[in-house]
C-alpha positions in Angstrom: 90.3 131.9 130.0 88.5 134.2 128.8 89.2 137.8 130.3 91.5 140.4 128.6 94.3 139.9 130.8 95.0 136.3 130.4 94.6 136.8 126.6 97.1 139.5 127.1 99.4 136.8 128.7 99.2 134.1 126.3 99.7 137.5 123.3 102.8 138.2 125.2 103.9 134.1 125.6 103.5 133.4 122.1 105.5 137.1 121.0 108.2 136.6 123.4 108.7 132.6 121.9 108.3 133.8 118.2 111.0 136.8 119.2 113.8 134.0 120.3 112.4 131.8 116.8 114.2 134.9 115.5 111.1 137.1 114.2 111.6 140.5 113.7 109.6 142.0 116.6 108.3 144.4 114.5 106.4 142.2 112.1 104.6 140.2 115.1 101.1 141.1 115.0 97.9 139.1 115.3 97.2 139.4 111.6 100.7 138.0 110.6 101.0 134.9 109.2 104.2 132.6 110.5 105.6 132.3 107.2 105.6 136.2 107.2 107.6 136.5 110.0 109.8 132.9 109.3 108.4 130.7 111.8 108.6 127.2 110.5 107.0 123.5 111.6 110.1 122.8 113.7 109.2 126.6 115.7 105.8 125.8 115.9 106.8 122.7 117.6 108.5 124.6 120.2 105.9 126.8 120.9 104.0 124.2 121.3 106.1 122.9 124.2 106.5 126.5 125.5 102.2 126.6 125.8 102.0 123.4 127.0 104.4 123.6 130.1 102.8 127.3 130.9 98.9 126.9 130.1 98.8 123.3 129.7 97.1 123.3 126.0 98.6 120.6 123.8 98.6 121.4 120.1 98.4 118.0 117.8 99.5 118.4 114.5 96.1 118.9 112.7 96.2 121.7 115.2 99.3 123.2 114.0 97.8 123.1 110.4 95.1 124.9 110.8 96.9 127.6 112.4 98.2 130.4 109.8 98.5 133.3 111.7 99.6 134.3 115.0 96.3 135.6 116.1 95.1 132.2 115.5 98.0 130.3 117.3 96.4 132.9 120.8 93.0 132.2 119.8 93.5 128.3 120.0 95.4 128.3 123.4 92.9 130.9 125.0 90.2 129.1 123.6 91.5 126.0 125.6 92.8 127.3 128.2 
């Protein structure tokens, strides 16, 4: 998946999911990182669920770890796709 539109997609996904984790919409960007905007393990687990019922991408938890921003939570699932 590598067009614009299906990273726009996934962006929108993952905003949407971290908007009901109760981020401020305003402070979701790419470059945030999810302690910035309050995410914790326990939402990252859920978005993890979320990605994997709609793009089928499974995060593992050395996954999760490396992941610090949000722009590198869409890069990951659009990178696997």
């Amino acid at each position: 998946m590598s067009t614009t539109t299906d990273t726009t997609k996934i962006e929108k996904t993952v905003y949407e999911a971290l908007e009901t984790f109760g981020a401020d919409p305003t402070a979701i960007k790419r470059e945030a990182t999810f302690a910035e905007i309050d995410v914790d393990s326990l939402d990252l687990a859920e978005l993890s669920q979320i990605v994997e019922d709609e793009y089928g991408v499974t995060f593992k938890s050395s996954d999760v770890e490396q992941l610090q921003t949000v722009g590198d939570a869409i890069d990951f699932i659009a990178a696997r796709a």
